[in-house]
PAVONU-977331 format. One record per residue (C-alpha): residue in three letters; z, y, x; residue number from 1. Coordinates in steps of 0.02 Angstrom, whole numbers, plus 32768, in hexadecimal, padded with zeros to 4 digits. Last residue first. Example, Ala and Ser with C-alpha at 12.3 -4.5 7.8 and 13.67 -1.06 7.14 Angstrom:
// PAVONU-977331
code | zz | yy | xx | pos
SER | 8165 | 7FCB | 82AC | 2
ALA | 8186 | 7F1F | 8267 | 1
// end
This chain:
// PAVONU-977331
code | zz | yy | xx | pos
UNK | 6DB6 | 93C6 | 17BF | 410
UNK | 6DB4 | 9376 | 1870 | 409
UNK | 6E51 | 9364 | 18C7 | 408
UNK | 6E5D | 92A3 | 18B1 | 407
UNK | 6D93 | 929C | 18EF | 406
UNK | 6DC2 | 9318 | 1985 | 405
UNK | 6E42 | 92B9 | 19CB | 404
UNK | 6DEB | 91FB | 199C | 403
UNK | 6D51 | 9238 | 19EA | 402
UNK | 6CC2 | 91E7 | 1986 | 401
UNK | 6C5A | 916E | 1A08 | 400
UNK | 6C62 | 90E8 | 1964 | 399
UNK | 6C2B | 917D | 18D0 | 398
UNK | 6B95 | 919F | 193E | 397
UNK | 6B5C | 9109 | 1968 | 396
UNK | 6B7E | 90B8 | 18B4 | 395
UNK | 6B13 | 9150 | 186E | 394
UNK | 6A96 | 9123 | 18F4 | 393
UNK | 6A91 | 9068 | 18DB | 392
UNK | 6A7A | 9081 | 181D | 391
UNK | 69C8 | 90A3 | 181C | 390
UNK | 69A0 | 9020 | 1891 | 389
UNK | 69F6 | 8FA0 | 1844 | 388
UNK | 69E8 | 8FC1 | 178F | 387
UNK | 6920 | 8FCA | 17B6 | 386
UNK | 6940 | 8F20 | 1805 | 385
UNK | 698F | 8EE3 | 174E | 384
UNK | 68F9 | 8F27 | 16F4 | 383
UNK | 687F | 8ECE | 175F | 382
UNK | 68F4 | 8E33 | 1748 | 381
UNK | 68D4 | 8E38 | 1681 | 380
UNK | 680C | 8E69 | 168F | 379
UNK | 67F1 | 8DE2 | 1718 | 378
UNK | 6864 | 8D6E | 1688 | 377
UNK | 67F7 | 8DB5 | 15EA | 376
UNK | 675F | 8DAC | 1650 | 375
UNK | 675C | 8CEF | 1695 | 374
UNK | 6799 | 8CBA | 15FF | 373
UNK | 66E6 | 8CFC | 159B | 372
UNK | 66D5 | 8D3A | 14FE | 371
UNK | 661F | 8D1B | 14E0 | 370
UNK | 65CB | 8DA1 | 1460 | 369
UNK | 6536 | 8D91 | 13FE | 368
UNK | 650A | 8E41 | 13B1 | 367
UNK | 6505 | 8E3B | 12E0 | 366
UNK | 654B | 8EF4 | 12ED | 365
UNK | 65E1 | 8EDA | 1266 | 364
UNK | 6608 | 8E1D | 1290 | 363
UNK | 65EE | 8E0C | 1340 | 362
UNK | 6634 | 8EBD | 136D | 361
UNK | 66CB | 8EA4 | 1303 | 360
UNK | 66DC | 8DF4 | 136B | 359
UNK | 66D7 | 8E3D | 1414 | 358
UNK | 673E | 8EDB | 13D4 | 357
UNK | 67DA | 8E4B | 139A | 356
UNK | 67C4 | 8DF8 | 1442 | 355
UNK | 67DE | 8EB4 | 1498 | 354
UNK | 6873 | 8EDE | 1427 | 353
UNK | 68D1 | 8E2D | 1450 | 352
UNK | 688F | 8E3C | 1518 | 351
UNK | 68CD | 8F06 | 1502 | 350
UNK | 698B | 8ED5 | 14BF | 349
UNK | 699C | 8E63 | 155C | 348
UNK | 6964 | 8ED6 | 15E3 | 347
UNK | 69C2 | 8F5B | 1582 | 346
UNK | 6A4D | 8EF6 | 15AA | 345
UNK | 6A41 | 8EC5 | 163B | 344
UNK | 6A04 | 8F8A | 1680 | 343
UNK | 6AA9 | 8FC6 | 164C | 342
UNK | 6B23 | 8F28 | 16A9 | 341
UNK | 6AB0 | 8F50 | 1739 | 340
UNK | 6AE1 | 9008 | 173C | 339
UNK | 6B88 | 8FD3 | 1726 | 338
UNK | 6B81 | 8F50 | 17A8 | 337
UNK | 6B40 | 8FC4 | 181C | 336
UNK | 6BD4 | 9047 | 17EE | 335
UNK | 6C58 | 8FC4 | 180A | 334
UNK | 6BF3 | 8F68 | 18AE | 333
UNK | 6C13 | 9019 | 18F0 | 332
UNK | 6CC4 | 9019 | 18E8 | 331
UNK | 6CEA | 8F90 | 1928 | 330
UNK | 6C75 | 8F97 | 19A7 | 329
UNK | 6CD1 | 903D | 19E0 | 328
UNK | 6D78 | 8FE3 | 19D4 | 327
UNK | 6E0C | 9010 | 194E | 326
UNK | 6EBF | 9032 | 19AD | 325
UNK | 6F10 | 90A6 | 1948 | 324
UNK | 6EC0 | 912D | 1961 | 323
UNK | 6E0B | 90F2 | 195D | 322
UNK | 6E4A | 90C7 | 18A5 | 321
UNK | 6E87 | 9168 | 188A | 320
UNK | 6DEE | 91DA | 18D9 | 319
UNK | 6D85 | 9171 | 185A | 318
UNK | 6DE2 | 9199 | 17D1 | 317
UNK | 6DDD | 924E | 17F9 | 316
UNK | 6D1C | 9239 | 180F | 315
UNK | 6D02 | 91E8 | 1767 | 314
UNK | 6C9C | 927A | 1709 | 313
UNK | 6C3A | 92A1 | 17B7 | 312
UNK | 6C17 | 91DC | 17C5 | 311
UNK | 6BE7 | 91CA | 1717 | 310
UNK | 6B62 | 9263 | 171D | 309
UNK | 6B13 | 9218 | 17AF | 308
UNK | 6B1D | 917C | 1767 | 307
UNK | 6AC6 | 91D0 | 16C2 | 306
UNK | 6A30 | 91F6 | 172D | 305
UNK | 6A16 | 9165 | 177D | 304
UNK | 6A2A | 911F | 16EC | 303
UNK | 6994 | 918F | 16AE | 302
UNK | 692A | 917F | 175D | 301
UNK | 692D | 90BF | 1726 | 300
UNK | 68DF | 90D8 | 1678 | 299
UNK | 684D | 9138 | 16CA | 298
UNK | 682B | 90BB | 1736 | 297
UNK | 6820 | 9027 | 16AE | 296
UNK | 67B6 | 90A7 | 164C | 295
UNK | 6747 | 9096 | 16DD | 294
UNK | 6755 | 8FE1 | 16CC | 293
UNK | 66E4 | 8FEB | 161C | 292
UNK | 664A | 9031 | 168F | 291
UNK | 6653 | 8F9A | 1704 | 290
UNK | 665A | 8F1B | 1675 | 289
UNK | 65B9 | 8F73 | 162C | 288
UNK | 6575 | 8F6B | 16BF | 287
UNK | 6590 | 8EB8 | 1702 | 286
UNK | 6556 | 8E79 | 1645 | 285
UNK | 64AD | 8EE7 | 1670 | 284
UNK | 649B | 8E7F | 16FF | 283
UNK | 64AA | 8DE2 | 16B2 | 282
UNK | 643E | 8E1F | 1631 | 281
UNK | 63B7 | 8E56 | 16BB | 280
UNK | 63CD | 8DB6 | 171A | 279
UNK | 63A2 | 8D57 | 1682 | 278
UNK | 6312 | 8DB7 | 1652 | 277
UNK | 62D6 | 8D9B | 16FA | 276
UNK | 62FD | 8CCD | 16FC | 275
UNK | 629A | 8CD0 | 1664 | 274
UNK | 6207 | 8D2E | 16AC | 273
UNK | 6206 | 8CB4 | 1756 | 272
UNK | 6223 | 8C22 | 16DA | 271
UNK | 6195 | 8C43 | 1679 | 270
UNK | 6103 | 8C25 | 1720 | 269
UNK | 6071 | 8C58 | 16DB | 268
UNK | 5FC0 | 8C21 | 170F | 267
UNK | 5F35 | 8C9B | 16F8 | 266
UNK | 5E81 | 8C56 | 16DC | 265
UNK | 5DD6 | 8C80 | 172E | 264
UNK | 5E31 | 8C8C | 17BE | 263
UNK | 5DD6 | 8D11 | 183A | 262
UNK | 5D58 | 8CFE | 18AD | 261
UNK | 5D3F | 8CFB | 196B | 260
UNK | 5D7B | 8C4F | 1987 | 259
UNK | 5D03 | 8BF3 | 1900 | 258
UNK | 5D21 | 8BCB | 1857 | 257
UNK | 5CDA | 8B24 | 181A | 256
UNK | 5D3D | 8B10 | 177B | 255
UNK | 5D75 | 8A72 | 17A5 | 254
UNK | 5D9B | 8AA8 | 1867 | 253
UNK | 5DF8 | 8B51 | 1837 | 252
UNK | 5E51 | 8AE9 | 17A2 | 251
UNK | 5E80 | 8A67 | 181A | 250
UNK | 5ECE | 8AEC | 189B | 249
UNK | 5F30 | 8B3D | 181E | 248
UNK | 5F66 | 8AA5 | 17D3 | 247
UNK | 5FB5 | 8A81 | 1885 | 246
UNK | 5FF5 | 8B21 | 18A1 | 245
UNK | 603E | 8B30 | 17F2 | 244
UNK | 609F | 8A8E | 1801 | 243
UNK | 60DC | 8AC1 | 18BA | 242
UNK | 6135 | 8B48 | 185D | 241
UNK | 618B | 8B01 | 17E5 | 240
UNK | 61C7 | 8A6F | 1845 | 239
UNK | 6281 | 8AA5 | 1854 | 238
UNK | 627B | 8A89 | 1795 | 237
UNK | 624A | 89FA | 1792 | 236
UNK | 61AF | 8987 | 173E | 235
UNK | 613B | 8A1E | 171B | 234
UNK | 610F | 8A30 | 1665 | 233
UNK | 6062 | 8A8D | 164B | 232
UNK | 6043 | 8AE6 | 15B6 | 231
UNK | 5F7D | 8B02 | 15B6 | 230
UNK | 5F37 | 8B93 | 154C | 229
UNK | 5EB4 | 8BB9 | 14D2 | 228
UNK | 5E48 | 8B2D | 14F0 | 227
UNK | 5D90 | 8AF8 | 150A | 226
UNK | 5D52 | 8A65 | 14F9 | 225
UNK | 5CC3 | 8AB4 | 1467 | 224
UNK | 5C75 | 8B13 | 14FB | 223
UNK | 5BF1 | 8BA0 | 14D2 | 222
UNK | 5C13 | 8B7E | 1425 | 221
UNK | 5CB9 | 8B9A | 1433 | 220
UNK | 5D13 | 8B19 | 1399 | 219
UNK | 5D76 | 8B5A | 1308 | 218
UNK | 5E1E | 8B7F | 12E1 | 217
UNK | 5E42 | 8B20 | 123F | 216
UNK | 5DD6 | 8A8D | 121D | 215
UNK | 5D85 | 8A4E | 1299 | 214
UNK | 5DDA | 8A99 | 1333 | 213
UNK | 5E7D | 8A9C | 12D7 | 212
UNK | 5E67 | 89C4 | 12B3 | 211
UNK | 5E26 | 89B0 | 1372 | 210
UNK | 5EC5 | 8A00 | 13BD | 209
UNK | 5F42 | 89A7 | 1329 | 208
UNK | 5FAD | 8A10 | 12C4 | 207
UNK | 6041 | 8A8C | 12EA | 206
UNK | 6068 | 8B06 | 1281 | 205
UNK | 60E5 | 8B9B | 12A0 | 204
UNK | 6166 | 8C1F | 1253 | 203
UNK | 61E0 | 8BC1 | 12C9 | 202
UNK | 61EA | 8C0E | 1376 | 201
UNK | 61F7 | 8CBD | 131D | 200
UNK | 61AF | 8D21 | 13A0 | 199
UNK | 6237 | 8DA1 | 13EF | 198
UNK | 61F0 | 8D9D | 14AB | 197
UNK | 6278 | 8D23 | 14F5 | 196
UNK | 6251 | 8CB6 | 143C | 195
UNK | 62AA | 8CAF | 13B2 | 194
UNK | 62E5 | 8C2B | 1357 | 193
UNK | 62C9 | 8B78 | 1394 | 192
UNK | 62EF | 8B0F | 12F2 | 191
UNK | 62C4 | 8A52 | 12E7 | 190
UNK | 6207 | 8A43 | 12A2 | 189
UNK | 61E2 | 89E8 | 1212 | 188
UNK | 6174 | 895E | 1211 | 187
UNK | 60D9 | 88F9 | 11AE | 186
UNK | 6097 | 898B | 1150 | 185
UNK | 5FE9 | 8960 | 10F3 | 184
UNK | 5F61 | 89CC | 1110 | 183
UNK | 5EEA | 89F3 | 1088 | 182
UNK | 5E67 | 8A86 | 10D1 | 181
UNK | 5E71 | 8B0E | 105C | 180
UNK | 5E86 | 8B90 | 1106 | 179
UNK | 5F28 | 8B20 | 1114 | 178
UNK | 5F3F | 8ACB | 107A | 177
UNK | 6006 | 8A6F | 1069 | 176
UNK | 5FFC | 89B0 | 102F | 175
UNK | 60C0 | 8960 | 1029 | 174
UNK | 60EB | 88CD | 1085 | 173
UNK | 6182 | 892D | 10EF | 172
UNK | 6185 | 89DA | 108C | 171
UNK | 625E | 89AA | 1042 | 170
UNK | 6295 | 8A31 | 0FCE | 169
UNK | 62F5 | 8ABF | 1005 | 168
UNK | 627C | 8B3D | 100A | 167
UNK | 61D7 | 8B00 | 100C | 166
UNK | 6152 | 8B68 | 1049 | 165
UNK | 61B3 | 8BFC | 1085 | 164
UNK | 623E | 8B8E | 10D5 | 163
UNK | 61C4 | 8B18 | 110F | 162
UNK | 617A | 8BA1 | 1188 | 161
UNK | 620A | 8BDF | 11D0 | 160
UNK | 623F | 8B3E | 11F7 | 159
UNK | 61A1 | 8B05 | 1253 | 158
UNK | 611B | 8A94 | 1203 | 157
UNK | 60D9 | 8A0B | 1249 | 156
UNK | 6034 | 89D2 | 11FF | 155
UNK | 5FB5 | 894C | 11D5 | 154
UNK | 5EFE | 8946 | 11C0 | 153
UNK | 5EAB | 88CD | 123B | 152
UNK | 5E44 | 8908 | 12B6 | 151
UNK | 5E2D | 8841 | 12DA | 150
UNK | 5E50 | 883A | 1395 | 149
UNK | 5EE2 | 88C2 | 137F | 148
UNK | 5F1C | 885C | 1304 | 147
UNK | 5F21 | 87B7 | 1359 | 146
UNK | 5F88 | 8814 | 13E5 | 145
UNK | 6026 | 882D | 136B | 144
UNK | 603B | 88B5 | 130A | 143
UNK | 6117 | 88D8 | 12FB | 142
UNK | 6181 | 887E | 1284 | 141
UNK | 61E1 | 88AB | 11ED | 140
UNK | 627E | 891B | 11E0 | 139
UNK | 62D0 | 8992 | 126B | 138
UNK | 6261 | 8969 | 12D7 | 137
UNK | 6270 | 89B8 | 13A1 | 136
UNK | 6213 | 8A11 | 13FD | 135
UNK | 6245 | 8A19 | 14B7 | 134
UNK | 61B4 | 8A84 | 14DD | 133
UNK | 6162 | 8A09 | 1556 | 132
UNK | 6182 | 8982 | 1504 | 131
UNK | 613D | 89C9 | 1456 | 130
UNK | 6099 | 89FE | 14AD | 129
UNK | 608E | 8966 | 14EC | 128
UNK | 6056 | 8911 | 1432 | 127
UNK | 5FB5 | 897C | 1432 | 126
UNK | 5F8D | 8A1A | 13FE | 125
UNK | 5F52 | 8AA3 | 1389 | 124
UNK | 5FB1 | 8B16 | 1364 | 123
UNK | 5FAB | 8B81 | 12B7 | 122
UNK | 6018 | 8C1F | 12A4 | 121
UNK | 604B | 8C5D | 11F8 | 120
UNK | 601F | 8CB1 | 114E | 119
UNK | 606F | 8C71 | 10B9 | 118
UNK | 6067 | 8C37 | 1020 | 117
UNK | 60CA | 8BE3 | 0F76 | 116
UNK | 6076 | 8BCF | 0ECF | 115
UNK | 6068 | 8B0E | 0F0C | 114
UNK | 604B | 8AFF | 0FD6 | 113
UNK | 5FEF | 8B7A | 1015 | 112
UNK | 5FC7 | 8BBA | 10CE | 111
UNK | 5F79 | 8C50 | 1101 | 110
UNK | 5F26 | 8C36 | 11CA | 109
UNK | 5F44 | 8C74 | 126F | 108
UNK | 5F0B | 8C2F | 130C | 107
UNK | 5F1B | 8BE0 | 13AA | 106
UNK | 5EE7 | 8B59 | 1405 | 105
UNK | 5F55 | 8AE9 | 1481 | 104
UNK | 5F2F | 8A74 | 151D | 103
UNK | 5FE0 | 89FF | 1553 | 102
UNK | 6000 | 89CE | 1608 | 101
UNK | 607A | 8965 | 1643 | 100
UNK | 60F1 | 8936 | 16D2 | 99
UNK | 60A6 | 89A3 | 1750 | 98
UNK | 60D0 | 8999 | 180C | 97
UNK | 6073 | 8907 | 182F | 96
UNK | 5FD3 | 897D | 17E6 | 95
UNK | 5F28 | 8909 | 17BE | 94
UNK | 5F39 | 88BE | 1726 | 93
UNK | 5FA3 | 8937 | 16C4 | 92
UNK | 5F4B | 89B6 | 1709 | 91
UNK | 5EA6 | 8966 | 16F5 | 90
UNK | 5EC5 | 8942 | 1632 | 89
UNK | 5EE2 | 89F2 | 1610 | 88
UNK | 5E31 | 8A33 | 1677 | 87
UNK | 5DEB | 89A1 | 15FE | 86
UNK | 5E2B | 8A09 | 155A | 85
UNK | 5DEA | 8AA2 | 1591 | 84
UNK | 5E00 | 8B3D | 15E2 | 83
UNK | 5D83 | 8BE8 | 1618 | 82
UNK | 5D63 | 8C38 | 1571 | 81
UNK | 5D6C | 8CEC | 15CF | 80
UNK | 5DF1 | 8D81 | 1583 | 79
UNK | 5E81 | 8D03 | 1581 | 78
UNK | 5EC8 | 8D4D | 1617 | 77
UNK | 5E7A | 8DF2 | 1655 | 76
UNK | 5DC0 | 8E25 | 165D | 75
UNK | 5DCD | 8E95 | 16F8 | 74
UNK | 5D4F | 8EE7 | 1737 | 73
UNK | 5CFC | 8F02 | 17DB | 72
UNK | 5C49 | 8EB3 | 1796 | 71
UNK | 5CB0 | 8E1E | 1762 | 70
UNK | 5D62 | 8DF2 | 178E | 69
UNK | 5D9F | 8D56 | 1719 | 68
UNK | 5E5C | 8D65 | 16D4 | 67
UNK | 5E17 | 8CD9 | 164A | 66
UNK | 5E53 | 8C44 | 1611 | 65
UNK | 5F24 | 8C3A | 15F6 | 64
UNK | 5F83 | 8BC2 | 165E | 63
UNK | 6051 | 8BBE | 161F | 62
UNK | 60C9 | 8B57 | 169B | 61
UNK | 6166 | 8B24 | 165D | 60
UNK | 61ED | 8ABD | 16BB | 59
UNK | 6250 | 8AA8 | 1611 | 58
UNK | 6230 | 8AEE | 1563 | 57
UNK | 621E | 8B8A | 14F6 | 56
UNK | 62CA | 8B61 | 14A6 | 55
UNK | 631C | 8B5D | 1545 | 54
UNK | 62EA | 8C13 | 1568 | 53
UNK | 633D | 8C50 | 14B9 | 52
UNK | 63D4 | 8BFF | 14E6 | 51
UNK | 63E5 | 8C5C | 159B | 50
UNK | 63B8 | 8CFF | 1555 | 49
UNK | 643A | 8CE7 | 14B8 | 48
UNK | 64C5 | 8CB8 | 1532 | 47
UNK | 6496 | 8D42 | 15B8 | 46
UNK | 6492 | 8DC5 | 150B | 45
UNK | 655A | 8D60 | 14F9 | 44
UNK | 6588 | 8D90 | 1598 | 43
UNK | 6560 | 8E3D | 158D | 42
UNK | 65B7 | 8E52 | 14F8 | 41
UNK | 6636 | 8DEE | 152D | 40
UNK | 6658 | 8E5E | 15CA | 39
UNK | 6659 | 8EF9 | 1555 | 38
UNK | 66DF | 8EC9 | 14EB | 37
UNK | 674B | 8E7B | 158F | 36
UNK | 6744 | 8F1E | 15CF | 35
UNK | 6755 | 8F88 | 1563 | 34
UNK | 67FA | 8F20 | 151A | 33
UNK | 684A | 8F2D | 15C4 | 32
UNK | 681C | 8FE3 | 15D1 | 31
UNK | 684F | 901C | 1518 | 30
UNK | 68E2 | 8FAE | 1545 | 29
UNK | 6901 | 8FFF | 15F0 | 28
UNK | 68E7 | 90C0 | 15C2 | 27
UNK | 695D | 90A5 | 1512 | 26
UNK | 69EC | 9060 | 158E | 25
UNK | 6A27 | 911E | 15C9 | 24
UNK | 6A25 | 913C | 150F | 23
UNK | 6A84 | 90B5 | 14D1 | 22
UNK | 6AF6 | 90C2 | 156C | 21
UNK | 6B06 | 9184 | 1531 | 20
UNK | 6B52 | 9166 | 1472 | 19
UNK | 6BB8 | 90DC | 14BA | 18
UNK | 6C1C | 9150 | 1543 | 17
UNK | 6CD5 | 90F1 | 152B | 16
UNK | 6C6F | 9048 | 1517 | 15
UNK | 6C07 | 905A | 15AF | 14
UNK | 6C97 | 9088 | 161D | 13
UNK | 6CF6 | 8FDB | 15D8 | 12
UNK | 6C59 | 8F6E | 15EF | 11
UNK | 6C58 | 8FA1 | 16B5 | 10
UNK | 6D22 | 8F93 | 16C5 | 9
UNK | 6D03 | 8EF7 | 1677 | 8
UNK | 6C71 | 8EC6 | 16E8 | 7
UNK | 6CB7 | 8F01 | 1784 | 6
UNK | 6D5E | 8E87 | 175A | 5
UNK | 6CEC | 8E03 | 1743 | 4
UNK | 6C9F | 8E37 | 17E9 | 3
UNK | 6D36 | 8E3A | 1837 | 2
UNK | 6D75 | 8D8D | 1809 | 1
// end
C-alpha cells in the first residue's frame, strides 16, 4: 500500500511541475531511443554480413595457382598456371575431410540475346560447383555430368543477367550468343545478391568446364588442365582446418614441391575472413550502443538535478511529514520512486521514438536495421537503474532532513 501511495504522491509532483518533467524526461527518451536506434543499426550491418556469407556457401575453401617464390620474388596467387582439373579430382578423391571439390575458369565475355546485350562473367564448371555454393534454380535444371563430357552448349544464367537479356519473359529454352557462340539456357539461378566484397553474386554465367575452355575462355597452352581456381567444400565446419592441411599436403606431393619451397598455390580458408567481418560488425554494433548510453548518463545527472531542486522546493513538506511520524525509508522510497516514476516514462516514450528512428533510418538511408528485444528491454531497465542511482542521493538527502530545521526552513 505504500508504494501505491509513493506512486500517487510521485504522479501528483509531476503533474503540478509538467513543463519541467517533460524536460527532465527529454535526456532519457533521446537516450532510450539512441540507444535502441543505434543498436539496430548495428545489428542489422551483423544481419546483412551474416546473409551475405551464407550466400557464398558452406565450409569453403578457395585454392588459387600461383604464390610461387622464384629468384627471391614473389609471383602471388593466380600469377603462375599451377591447377588443373585432375589436381580437383584428387581432392575430392583423396581428402576424408573434403566433401567435394569443384575446378572453375574465368572470364568475361558480351552476351546477346535479340537487340538486347550485355557484358558479364563466364564460369566454367562442373555440377559441384552448385553444391558447394548452395546454388539454387529458380527455373529449369542445372548441367548435368553428360555435358561436361560432351562440351555441350548450355547455360545458367544469374538474375542479374536475365533481367538485362530478358526482362520478364521466361530465358529457360531460349538461344543467347556468348562471344557468338549459340548457347542455349537450361536454368536460372536463385538470387544471392551481393557478395562480402560488394560483387553482384548474380551478374554471372555458368557453363560447362570443357564447353568455356573450347569455346569461351580458352585453353593454356602450356597445360590445357589447367584451372582458374578450385572451390573446395569441406564436410563440417569444425573440419575446416584439417581440410586445408590435408589438401595442402596432396597438392605439395602432386605438384612435387619439396620442403624447402614454397606453395605453388595459396589455399584460402573464407570462413576465417567471414568470421572477421563478422566480429568487426558485431563490434561496431557494441560501439555504437556504447556511444548512445552516454546520453543515457547525461539524462540521469538531469534528474538528478531536478531532485535536488525538488527536495529544496519541498523541504517544509518534508520537515512535516518527518514531524508527524513519517520514517526515513519512507521518505526516501518517495523521492526514489519519483525519480523512477520519471525515468519510466521516458523509458517508455524513448522505445516508441527509438522504433520509429529504426524504421526512418531504414526507409530514408536504405541501411538494414534489426530492432532487437534484447535492446529495447536492456535499454528500458538501463534507464530505470540510472533512475536509481541518480535518485538515491536526492532521496538521501531529503530522508536524513532534520525535521526542526526542514519546518523552519524558508
Amino acid at each position: 500500500m505504500k508504494l501505491l501511495a509513493n506512486i500517487r504522491i510521485a504522479f501528483r509532483a509531476l503533474r503540478v511541475n509538467r513543463l519541467r518533467s517533460a524536460l527532465t524526461m527529454l535526456g532519457i527518451i533521446i537516450g532510450v531511443a539512441a540507444v535502441i536506434a543505434m543498436v539496430a543499426v548495428g545489428s542489422g550491418a551483423t544481419a546483412r554480413i551474416k546473409a551475405q556469407i551464407q550466400s557464398i556457401g558452406s565450409n569453403i575453401i578457395m585454392v588459387l595457382p600461383g604464390s610461387l617464390t622464384t629468384g627471391g620474388i614473389r609471383l602471388g596467387a593466380g600469377a603462375n598456371v599451377s591447377l588443373t582439373e585432375d589436381d580437383a579430382r584428387a581432392i575430392a578423391a583423396e581428402c576424408p575431410a573434403v566433401s567435394a571439390a569443384a575446378p572453375v575458369v574465368r572470364g568475361g565475355a558480351q552476351v546477346m540475346y535479340g537487340n538486347n546485350n550485355w557484358a558479364t562473367s563466364i564460369q566454367g564448371t562442373t555440377l559441384d560447383y552448385l553444391t558447394i555454393r548452395d546454388a539454387a534454380l529458380s527455373a529449369g535444371r542445372p548441367f548435368t555430368g553428360q555435358d561436361v563430357d560432351a562440351a555441350a552448349k548450355v547455360a545458367l544464367l544469374g538474375q542479374t543477367v536475365t533481367a538485362n537479356l530478358f526482362g520478364d519473359a521466361d530465358p529457360v529454352d531460349q538461344v543467347i550468343r556468348i562471344k557468338n557462340v549459340p548457347f542455349t539456357v537450361v536454368g536460372v539461378l536463385a538470387r544471392k545478391g551481393q557478395s562480402p566484397g560488394g560483387q553482384d553474386q548474380d551478374d554471372v554465367i555458368l557453363v560447362p568446364i570443357s564447353t568455356a575452355k573450347r569455346s569461351i575462355v580458352g585453353s593454356n597452352r602450356a597445360n590445357a588442365r589447367s584451372v582458374s581456381a578450385i572451390m573446395v567444400q569441406a564436410t563440417a565446419p569444425n573440419l575446416m582446418a584439417e581440410a586445408q592441411q590435408q589438401l595442402e599436403v596432396l597438392l605439395r606431393q602432386r605438384h612435387h614441391v619439396q620442403q624447402s619451397q614454397e606453395d605453388d598455390f595459396t589455399a584460402r580458408n573464407l570462413s576465417e575472413v567471414f568470421d572477421a567481418q563478422e566480429s568487426s560488425a558485431r563490434v561496431m554494433s557494441l560501439l555504437l550502443g556504447a556511444i548512445a548510453s552516454v546520453s543515457l548518463i547525461v539524462g540521469g545527472i538531469g534528474i538528478m538535478n531536478i531532485m535536488l531542486v525538488s527536495v529544496t522546493e519541498r523541504t517544509r513538506e518534508i520537515g512535516l511529514r518527518l514531524a508527524v511520524g513519517a520514517k526515513t525509508h519512507d521518505i526516501l522510497s518517495q523521492f526514489l520512486v519519483e525519480a523512477v516514476t520519471l525515468t519510466a516514462l521516458g523509458g517508455i516514450v524513448g522505445i516508441l521514438l527509438g522504433v520509429g528512428a529504426s524504421a526512418t533510418i531504414s526507409y530514408f538511408a536504405e541501411w538494414s536495421t534489426l530492432i532487437s528485444p534484447s535492446a529495447i528491454l536492456l535499454a528500458f531497465v538501463f534507464s530505470a537503474f540510472v533512475g536509481v542511482s541518480f535518485g538515491y542521493y536526492p532521496a538521501r538527502k531529503a530522508a536524513f532532513l532534520d525535521p526542526i530545521d526542514a519546518l523552519r526552513y524558508e
